[in-house]
PQR file of N, CA, C, O and H, with PARSE charges and radii, in Angstrom:
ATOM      1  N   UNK A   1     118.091  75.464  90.191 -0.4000 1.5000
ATOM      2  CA  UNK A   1     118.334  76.306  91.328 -0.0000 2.0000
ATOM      3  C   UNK A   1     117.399  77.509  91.221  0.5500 1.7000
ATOM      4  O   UNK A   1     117.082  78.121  90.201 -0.5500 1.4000
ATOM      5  N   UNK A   2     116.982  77.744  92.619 -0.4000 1.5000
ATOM      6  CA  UNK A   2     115.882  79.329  92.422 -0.0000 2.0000
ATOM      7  C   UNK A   2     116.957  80.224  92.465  0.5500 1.7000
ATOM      8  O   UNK A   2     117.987  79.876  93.042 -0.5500 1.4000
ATOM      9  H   UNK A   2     117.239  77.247  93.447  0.4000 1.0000
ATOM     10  N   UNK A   3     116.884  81.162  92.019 -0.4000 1.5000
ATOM     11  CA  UNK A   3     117.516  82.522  92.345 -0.0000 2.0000
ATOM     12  C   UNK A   3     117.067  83.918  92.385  0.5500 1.7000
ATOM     13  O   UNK A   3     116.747  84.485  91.340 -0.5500 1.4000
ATOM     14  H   UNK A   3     116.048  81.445  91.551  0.4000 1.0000
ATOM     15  N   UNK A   4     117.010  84.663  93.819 -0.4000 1.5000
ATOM     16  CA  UNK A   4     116.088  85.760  93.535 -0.0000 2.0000
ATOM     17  C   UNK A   4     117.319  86.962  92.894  0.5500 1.7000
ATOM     18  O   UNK A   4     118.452  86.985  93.376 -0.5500 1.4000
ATOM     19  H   UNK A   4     117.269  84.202  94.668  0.4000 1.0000
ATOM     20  N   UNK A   5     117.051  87.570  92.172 -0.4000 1.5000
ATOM     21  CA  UNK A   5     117.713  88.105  90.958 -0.0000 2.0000
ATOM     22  C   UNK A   5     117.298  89.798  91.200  0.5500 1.7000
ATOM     23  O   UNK A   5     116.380  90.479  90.745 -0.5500 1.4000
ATOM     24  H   UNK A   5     116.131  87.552  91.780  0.4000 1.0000
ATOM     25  N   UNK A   6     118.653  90.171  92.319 -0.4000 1.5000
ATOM     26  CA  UNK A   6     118.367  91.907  91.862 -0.0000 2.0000
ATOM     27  C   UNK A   6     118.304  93.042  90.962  0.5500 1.7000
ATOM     28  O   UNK A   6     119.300  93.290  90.283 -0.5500 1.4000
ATOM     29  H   UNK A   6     119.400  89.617  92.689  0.4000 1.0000
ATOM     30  N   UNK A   7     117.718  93.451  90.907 -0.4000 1.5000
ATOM     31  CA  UNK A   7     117.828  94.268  89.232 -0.0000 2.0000
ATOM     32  C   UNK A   7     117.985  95.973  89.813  0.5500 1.7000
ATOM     33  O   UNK A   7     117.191  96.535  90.567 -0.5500 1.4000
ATOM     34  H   UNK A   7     116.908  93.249  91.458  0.4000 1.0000
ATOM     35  N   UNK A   8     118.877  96.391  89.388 -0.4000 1.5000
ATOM     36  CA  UNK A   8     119.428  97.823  89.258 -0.0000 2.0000
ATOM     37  C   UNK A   8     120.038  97.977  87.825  0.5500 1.7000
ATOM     38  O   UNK A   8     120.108  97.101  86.963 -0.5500 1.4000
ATOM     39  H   UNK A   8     119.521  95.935  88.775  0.4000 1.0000
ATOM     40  N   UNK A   9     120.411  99.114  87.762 -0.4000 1.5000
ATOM     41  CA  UNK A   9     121.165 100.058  86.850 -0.0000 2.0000
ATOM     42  C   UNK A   9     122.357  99.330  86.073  0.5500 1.7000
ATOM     43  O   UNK A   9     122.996 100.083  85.338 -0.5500 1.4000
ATOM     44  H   UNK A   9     120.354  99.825  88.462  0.4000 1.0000
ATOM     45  N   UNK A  10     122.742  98.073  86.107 -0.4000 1.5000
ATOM     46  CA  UNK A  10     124.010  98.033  85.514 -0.0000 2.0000
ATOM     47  C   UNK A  10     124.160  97.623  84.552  0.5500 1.7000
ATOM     48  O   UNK A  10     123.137  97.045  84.186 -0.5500 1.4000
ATOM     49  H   UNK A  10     122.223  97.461  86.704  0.4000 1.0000
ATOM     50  N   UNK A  11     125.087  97.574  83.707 -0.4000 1.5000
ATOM     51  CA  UNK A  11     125.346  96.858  82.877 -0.0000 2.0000
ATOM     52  C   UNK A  11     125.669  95.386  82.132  0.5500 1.7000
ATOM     53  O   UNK A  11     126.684  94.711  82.298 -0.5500 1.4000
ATOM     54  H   UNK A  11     125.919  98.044  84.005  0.4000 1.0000
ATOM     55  N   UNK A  12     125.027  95.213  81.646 -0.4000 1.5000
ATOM     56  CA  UNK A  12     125.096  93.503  80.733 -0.0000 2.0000
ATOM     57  C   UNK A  12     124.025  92.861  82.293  0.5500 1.7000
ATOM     58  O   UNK A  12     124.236  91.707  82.664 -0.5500 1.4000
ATOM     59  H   UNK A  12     124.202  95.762  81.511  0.4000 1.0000
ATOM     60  N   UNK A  13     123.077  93.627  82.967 -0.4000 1.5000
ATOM     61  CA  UNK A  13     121.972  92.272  83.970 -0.0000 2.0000
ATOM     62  C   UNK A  13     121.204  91.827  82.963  0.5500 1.7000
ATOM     63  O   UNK A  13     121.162  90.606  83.113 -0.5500 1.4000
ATOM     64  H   UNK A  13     122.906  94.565  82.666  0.4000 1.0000
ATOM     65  N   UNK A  14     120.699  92.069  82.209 -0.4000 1.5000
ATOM     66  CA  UNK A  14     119.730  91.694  81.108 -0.0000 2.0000
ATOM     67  C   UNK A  14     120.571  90.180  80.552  0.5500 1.7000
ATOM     68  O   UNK A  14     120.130  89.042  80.716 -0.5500 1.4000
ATOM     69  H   UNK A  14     120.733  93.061  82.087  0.4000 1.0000
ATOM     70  N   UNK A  15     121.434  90.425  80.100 -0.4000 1.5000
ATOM     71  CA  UNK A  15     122.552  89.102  79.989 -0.0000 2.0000
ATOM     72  C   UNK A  15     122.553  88.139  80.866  0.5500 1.7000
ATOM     73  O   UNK A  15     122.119  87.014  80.623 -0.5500 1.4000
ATOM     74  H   UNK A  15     121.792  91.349  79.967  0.4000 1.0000
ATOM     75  N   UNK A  16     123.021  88.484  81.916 -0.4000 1.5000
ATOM     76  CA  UNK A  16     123.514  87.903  82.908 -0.0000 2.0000
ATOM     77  C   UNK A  16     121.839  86.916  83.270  0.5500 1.7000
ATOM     78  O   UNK A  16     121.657  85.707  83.133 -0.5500 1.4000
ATOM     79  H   UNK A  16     123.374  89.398  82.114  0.4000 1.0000
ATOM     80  N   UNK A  17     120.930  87.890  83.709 -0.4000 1.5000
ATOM     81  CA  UNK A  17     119.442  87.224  83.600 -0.0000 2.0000
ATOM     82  C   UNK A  17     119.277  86.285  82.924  0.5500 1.7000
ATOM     83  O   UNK A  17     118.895  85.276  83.516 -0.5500 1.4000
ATOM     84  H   UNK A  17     121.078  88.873  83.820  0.4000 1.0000
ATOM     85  N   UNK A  18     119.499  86.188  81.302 -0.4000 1.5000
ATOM     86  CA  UNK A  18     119.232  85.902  79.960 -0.0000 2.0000
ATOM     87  C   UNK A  18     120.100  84.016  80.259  0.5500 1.7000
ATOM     88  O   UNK A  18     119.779  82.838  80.100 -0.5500 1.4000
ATOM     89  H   UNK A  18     119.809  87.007  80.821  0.4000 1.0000
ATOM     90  N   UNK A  19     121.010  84.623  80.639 -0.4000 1.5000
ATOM     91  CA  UNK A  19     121.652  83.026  80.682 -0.0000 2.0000
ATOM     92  C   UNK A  19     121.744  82.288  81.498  0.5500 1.7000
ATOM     93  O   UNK A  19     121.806  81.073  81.310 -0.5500 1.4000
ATOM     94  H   UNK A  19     121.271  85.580  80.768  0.4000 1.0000
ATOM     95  N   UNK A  20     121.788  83.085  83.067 -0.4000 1.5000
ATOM     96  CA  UNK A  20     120.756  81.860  83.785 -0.0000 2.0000
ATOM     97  C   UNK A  20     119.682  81.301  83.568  0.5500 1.7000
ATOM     98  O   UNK A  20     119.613  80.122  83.914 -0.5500 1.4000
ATOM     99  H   UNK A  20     121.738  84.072  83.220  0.4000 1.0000
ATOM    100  N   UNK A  21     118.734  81.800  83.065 -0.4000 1.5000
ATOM    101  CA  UNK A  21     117.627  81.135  82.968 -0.0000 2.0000
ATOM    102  C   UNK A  21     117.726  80.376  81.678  0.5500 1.7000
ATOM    103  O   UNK A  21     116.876  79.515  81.449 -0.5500 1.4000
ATOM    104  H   UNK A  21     118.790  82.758  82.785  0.4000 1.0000
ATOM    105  N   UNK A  22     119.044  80.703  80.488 -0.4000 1.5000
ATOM    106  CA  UNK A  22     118.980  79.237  79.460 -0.0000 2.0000
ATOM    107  C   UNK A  22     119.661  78.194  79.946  0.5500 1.7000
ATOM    108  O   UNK A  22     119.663  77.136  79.317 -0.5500 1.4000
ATOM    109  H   UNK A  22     119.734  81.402  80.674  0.4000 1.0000
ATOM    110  N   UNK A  23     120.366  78.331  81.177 -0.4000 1.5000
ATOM    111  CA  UNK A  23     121.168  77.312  81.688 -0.0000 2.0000
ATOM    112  C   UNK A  23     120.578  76.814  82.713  0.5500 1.7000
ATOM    113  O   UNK A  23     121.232  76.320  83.631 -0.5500 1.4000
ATOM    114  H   UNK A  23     120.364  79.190  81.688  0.4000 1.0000
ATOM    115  N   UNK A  24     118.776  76.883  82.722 -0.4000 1.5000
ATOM    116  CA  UNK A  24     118.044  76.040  83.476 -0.0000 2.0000
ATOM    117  C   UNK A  24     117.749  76.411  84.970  0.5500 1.7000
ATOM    118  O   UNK A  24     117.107  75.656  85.701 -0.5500 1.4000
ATOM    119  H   UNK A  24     118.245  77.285  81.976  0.4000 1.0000
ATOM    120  N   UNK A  25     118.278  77.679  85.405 -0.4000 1.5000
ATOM    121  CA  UNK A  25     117.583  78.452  86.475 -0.0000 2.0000
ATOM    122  C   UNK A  25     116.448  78.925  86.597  0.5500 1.7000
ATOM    123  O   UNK A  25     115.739  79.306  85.666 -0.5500 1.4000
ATOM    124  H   UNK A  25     118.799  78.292  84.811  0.4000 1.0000
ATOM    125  N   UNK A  26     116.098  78.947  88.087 -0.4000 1.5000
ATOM    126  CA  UNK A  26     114.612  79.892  88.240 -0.0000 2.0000
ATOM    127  C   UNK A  26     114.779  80.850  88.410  0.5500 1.7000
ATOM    128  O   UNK A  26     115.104  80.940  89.594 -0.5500 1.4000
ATOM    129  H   UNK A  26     116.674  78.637  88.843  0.4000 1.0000
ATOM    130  N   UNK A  27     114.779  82.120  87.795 -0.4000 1.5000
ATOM    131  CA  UNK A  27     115.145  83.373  88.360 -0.0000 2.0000
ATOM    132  C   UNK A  27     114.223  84.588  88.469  0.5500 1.7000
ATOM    133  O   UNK A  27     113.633  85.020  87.479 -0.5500 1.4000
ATOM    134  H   UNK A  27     114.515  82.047  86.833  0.4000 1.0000
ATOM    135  N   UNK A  28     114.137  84.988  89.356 -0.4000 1.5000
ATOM    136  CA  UNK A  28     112.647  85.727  90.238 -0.0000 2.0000
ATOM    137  C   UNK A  28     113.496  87.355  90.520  0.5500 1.7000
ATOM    138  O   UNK A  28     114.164  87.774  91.466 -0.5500 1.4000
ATOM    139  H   UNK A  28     114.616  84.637  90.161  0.4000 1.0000
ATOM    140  N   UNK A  29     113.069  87.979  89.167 -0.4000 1.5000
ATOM    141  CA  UNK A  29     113.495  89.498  89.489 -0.0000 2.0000
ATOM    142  C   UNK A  29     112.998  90.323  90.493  0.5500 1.7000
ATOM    143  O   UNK A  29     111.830  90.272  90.879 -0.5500 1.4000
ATOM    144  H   UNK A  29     112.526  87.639  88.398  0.4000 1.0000
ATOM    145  N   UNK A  30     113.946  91.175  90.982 -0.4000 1.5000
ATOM    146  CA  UNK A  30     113.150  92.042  92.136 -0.0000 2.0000
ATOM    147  C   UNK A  30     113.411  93.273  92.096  0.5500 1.7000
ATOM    148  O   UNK A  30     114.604  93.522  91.925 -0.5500 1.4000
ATOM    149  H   UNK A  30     114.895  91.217  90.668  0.4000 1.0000
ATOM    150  N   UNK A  31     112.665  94.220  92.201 -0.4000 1.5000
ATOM    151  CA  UNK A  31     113.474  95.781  91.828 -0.0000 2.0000
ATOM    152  C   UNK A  31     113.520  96.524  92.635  0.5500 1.7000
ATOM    153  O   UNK A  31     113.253  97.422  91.837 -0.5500 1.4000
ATOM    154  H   UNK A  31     111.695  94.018  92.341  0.4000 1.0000
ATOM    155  N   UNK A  32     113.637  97.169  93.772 -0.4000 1.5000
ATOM    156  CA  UNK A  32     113.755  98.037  94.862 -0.0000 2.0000
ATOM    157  C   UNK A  32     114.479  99.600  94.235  0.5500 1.7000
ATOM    158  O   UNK A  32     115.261  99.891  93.330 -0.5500 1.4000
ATOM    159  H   UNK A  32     113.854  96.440  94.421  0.4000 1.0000
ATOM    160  N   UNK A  33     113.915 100.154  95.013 -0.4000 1.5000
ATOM    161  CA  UNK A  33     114.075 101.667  94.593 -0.0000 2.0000
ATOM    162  C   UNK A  33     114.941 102.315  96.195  0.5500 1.7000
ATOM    163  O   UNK A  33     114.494 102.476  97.331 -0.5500 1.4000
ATOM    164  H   UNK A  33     113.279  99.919  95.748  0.4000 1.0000
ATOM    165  N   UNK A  34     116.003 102.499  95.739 -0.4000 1.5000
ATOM    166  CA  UNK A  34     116.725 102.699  97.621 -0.0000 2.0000
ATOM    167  C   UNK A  34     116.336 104.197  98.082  0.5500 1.7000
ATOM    168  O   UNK A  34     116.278 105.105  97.253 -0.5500 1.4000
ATOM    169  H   UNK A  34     116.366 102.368  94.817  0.4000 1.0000
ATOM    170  N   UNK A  35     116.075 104.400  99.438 -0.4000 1.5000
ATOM    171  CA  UNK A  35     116.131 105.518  99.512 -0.0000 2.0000
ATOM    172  C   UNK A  35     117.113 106.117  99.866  0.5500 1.7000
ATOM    173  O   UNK A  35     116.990 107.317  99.620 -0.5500 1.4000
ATOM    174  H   UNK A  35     116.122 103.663 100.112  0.4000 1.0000
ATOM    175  N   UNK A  36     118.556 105.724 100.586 -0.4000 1.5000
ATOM    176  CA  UNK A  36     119.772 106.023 100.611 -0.0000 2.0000
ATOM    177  C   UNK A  36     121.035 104.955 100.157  0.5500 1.7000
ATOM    178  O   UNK A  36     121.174 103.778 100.491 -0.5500 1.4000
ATOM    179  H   UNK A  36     118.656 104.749 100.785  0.4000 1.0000
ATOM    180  N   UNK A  37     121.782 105.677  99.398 -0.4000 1.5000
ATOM    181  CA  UNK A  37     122.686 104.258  98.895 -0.0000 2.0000
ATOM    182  C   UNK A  37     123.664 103.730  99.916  0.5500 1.7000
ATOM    183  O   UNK A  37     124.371 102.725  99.840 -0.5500 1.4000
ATOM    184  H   UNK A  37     121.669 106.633  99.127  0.4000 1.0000
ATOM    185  N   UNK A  38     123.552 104.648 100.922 -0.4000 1.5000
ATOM    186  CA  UNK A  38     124.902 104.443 101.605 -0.0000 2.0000
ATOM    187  C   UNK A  38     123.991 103.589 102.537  0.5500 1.7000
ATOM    188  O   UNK A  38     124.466 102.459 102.419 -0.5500 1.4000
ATOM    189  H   UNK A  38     122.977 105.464 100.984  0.4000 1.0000
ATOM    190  N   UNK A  39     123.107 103.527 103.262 -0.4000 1.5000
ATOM    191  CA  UNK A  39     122.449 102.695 104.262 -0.0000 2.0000
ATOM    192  C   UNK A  39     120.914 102.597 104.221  0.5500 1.7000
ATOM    193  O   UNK A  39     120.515 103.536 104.909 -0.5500 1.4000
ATOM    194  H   UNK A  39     122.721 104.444 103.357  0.4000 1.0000
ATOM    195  N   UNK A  40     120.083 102.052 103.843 -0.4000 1.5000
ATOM    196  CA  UNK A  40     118.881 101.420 103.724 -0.0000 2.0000
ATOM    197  C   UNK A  40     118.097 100.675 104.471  0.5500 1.7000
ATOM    198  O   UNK A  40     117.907  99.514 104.106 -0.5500 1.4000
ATOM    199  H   UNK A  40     120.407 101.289 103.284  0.4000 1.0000
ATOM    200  N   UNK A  41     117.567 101.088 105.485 -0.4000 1.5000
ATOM    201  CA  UNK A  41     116.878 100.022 106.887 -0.0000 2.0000
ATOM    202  C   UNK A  41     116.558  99.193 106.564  0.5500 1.7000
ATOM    203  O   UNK A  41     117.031  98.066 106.712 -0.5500 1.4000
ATOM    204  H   UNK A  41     117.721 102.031 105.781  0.4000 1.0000
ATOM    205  N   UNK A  42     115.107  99.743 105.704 -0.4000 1.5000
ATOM    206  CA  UNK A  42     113.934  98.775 104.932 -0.0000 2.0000
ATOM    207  C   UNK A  42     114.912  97.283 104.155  0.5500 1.7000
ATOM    208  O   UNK A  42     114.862  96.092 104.463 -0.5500 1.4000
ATOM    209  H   UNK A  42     114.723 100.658 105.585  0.4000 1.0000
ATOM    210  N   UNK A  43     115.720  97.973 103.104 -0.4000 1.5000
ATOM    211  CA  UNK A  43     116.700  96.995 102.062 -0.0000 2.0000
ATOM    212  C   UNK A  43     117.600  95.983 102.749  0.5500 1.7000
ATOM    213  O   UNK A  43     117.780  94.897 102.199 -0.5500 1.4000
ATOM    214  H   UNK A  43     115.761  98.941 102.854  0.4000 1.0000
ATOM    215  N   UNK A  44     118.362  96.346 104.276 -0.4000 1.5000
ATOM    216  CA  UNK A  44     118.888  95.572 104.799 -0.0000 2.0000
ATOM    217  C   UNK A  44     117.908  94.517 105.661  0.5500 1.7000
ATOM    218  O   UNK A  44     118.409  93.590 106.298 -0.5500 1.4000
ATOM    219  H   UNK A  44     118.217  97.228 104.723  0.4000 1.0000
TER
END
């Protein structure tokens, strides 16, 4: 399975990353920088 794979601030994504891809996923990180958290034009 592809999976595009958001990456922010949280905790255990590095993990979470780590074992989809030993359990045979494609996973395609993406990093966006928001400019408002509450609503995002561009991000939506």
């Amino acid at each position: 399975m592809k999976l595009l794979f958001f990456k922010s601030n949280l905790l255990m994504q590095e993990d979470l990353q780590e074992t989809l891809l030993r359990e045979g996923h494609e996973v395609h990180p993406v990093t966006y920088n928001f400019s408002d958290f509450e609503r995002d034009d561009f991000f939506l």
